[in-house]
C-alpha positions in Angstrom: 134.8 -161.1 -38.2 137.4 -160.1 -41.3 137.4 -156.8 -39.5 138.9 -158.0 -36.2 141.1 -160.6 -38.1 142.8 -157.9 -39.7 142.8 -155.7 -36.6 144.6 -158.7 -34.6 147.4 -159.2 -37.3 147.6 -155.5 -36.9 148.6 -156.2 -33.3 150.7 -158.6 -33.8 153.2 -156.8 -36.3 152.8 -154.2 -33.7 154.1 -156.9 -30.9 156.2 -158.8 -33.1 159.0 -156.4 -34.1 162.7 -157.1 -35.2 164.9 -155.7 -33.3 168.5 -153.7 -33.5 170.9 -155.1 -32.2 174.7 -153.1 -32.6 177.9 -155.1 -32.3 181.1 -153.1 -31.7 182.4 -156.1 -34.7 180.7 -154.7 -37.9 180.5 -151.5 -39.4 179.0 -148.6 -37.6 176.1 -147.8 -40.1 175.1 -151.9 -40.3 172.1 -152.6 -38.4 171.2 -155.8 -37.5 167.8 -157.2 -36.8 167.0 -159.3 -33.5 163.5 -161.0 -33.1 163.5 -162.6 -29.0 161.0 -164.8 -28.0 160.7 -163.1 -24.4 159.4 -159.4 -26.5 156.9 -161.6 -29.1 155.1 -164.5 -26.7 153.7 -162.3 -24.4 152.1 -160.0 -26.2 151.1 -162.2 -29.1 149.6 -165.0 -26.8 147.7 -162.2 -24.4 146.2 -161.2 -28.3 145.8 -164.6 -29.3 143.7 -165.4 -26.2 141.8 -161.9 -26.5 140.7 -163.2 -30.0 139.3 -166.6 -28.8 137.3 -165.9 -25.3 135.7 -162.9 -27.4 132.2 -163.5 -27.6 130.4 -166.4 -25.5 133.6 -167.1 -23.3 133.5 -163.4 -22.3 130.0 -162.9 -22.1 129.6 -166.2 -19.7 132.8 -165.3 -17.5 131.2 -161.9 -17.5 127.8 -163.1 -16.2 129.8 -165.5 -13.5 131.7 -162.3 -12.1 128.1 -160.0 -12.0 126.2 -162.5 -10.0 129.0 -163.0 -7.5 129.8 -159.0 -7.3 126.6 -157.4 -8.5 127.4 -154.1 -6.7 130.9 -153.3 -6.9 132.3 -150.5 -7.5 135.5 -148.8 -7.9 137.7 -145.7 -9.2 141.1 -147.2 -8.6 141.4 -148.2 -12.1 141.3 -144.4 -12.8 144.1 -143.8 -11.7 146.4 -147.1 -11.1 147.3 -147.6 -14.6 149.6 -144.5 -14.5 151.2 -145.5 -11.2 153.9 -148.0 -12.6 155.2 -145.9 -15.1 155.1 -142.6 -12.3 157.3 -144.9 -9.9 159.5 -145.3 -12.6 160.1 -141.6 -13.1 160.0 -141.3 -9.5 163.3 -143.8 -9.2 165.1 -142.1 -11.9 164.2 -138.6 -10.4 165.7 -139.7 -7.2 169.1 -141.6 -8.5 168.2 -144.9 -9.0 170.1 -146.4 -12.2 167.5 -148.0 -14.3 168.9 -148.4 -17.8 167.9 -145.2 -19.2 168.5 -141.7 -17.9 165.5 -139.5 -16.4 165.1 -137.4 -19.7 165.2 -140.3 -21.9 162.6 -142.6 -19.4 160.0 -139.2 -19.7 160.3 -139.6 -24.0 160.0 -143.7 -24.0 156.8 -143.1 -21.3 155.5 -140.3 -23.6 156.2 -142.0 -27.0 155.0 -145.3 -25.6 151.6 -144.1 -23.7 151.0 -142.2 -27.2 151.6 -144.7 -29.3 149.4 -147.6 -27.3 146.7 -145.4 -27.0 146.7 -144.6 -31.0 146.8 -148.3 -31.5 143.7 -148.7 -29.0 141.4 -146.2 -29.8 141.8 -147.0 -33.8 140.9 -150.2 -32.7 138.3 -149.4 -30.6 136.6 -147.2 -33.3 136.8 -149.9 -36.3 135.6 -153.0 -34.2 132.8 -151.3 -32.5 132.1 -153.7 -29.8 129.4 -153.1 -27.1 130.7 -152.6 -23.6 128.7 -154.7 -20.9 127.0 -151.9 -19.6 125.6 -150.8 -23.3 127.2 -147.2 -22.7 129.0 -147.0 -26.0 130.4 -149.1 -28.6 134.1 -148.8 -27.6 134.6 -151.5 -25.4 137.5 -153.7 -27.3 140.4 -153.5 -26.9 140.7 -151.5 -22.7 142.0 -148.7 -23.4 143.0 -148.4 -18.9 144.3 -151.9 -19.6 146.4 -151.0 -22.4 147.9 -148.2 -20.9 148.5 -149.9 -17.6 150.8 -152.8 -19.5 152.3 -150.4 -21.5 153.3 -147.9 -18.0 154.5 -151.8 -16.1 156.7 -152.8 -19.2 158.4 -149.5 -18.9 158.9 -150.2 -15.0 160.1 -153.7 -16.3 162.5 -152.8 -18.8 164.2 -150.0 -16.8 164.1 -151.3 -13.4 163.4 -155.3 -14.0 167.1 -156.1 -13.6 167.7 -154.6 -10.9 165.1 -156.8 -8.9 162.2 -159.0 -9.8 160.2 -157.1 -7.6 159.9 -154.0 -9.5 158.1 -156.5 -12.7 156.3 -158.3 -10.3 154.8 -155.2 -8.9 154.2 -153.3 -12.0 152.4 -156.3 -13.8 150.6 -157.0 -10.9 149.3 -153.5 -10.8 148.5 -153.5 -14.2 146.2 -157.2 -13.8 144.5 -155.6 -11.1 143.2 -152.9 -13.3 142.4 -155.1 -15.9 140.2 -157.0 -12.7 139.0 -153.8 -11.9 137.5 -152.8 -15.3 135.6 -156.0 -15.4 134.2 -155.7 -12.2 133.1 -152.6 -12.9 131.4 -153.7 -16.2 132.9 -151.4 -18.3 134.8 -154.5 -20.3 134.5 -158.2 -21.4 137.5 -160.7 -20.7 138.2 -160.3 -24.2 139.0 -156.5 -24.1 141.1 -156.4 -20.9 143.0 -159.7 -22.5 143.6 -157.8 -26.0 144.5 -154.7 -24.5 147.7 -156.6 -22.4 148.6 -158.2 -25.6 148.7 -154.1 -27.1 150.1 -152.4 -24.1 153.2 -154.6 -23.4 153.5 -155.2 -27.7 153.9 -151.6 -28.5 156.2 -150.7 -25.6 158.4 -153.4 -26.2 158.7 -152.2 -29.8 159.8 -148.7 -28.7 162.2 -150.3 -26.4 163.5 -152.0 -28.9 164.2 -149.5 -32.0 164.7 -146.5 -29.7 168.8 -147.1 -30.1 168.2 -146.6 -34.0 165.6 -143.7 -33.1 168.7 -142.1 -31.0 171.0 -142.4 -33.6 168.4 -141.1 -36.3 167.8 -138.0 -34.7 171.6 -137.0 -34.3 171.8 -137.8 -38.0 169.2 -135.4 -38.5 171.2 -132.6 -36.2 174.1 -133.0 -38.2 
């Protein structure tokens, strides 16, 4: 139980970040740190609620969903968590103004896909959990959950502005997957819930310092 307390504040510094924010009004080397409420209450309370259905609340939702779908199976969670972060490449690769350009979208989906799955499978290999279908001991947090949040934030936070549909389509994606894993009993509630929390946490800190990364790096050049 310490272990997974210390891996859930892990999480949340990782889904809590401050944030730059530049103002044309002071200095150009200041840097000022933002926290919003809309980047830390997602991810914290998706964490938050991973944490308290793991265990019995899991295992009984788990048992409810088996006995109603004993024989499902599916691979579309192979290969839909990938598909809201590809459409957002696809938009910028065809024009569409999202609020980074195509070369720039292709490092935050690298840097961000990276950097969730780093958190996950650390996770993942210090917690230990048992997946429902006893195959291995890597079950919490969902590693195709994470990475599906982490793809529809970047679909969100390039494209979101533009029109609501692009964030309702790309999170609703992403919940199907989760769905899907638990269907297929590869994960508990808890995992699919904690991976969310991960997947939008960690992308939305990359969004978020990837102003003062840019400006880092052309530090560096000069």
């Amino acid at each position: 139980m310490r272990t997974q307390l210390l891996c859930v504040i892990f999480c949340f510094q990782i889904a809590s970040p401050e944030v730059f924010a530049q103002n044309d009004s002071i200095p150009k080397d200041s840097k000022l740190w933002v926290i919003k409420p809309g980047d830390v209450i997602p991810p914290v309370t998706l964490a938050l609620a991973g944490l308290i259905t793991q265990g019995k609340i899991s295992r009984h939702f788990h048992d409810d969903v088996r006995s109603k779908y004993p024989n499902f199976h599916s691979k579309a969670d192979e290969f839909l968590p990938y598909a809201p972060g590809v459409i957002s490449l696809g938009l910028a690769s065809a024009g569409v103004k999202g609020k980074h350009k195509l070369g720039d979208q292709v490092i935050l989906a690298l840097l961000s896909n990276i950097i969730t799955q780093g958190v996950t499978q650390s996770l993942k290999r210090v917690i230990k959990y048992p997946r429902p279908d006893q195959s291995d001991y890597h079950s919490f947090p969902s590693g195709h959950t994470t990475t599906a949040f982490a793809n529809a934030t970047i679909l969100h936070e390039e494209y979101g502005q533009r029109s609501v549909l692009y964030s309702i389509g790309g999170y609703g994606t992403a919940t199907a997957v989760g769905g899907l894993r638990i269907l297929n009993n590869k994960h508990w509630l808890a995992d699919v819930l904690m991976g969310a929390g991960v997947g939008i946490g960690a992308t939305k800190a990359l969004y978020i310092s990837y102003p003062w990364l840019q400006k880092t790096v052309r530090r560096m050049k000069h």
